[in-house]
C-alpha positions in Angstrom: 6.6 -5.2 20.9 9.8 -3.9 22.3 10.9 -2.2 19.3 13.2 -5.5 17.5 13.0 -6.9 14.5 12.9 -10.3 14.5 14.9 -12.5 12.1 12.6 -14.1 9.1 9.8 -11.7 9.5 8.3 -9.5 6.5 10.2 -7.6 5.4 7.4 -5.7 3.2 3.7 -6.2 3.3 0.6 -5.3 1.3 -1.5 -1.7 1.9 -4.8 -1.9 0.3 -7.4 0.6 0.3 -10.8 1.2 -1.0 -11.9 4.2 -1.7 -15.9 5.5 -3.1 -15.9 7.9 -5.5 -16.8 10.7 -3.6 -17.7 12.3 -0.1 -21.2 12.0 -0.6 -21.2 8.6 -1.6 -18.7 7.6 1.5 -21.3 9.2 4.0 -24.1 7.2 2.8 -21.9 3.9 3.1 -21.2 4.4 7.2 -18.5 2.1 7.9 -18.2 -1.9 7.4 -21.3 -2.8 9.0 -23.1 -1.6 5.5 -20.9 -3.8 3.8 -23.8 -4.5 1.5 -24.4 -1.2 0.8 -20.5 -0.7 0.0 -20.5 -4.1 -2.6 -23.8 -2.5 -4.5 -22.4 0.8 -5.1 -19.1 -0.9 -6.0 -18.9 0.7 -9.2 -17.7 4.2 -7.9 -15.2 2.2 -5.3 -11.6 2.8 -6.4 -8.9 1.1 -4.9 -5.0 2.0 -4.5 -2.3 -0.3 -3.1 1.5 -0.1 -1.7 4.1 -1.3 0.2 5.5 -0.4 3.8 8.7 -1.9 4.5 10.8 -0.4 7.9 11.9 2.2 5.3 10.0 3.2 2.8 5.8 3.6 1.9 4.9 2.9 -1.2 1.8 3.8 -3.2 -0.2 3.5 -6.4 -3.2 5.0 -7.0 -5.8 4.4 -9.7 -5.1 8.0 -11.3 -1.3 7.3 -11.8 -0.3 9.0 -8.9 2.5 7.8 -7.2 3.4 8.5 -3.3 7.1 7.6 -1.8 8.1 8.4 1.9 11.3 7.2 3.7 9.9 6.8 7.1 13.5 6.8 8.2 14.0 10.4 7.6 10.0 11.3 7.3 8.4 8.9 10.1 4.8 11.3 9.1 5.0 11.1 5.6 4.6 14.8 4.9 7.4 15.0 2.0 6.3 12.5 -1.0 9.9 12.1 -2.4 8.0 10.0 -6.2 9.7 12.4 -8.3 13.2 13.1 -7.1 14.1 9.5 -5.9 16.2 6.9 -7.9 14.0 5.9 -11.1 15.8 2.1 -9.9 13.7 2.2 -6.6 10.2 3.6 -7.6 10.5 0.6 -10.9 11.9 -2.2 -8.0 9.0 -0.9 -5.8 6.4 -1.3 -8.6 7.3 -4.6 -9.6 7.2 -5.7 -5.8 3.7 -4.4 -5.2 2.6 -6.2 -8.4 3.7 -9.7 -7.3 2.1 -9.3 -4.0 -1.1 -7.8 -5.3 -1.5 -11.2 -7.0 0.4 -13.7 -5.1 -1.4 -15.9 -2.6 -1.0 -17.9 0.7 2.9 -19.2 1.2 4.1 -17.1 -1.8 2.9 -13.9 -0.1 5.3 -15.2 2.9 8.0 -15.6 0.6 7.3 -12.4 -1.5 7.1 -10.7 1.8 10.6 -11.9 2.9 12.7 -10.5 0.4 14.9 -8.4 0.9 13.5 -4.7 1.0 15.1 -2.1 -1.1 
């Protein structure tokens, strides 16, 4: 709350979202108390994931499309910096989200304590 980090904690978590497949379809799905409605029209949901460490966001999206920010520099993530950073970062990046995209309970913990590029 006052603006520490404290020792142990994640050093990276999971960003998941769930997208429909267009506008239309995401106006007649009005938020989560039409859950139901969202799980029968699952078909045209698409879903992206990433990572946010303390400097960096992360994401994949279904489409290939890749977004990198260093909040450090970019705190609004205006300048996606995929295709000009280190190839070594996006690939250590990647294989990060894919652990914790899979990983459960305690090994979330752990994946989430590593040390953060």
């Amino acid at each position: 709350v006052d603006g520490r980090v404290s020792v142990g904690w994640r050093n990276g978590f999971l960003l998941q979202q769930y997208t429909f497949g267009s506008k239309e379809e995401e106006a007649s799905v009005p938020g989560l108390l039409n859950l139901l409605g969202a799980i029968q029209i699952k078909d045209s949901l698409s879903y992206s994931a990433g990572i946010r460490t303390l400097q960096y966001t992360y994401n994949e999206h279904p489409d290939g499309f890749v977004e990198l920010y260093d909040l450090v520099q970019d705190p609004y993530q205006l300048e996606n910096l995929a295709a000009v950073a280190e190839p070594s970062l996006i690939t250590e990046l990647s294989n990060w989200l894919k652990q914790l995209k899979r990983c459960q309970s305690e090994e979330c913990r752990m994946l989430e304590s590593q040390s953060a590029p």
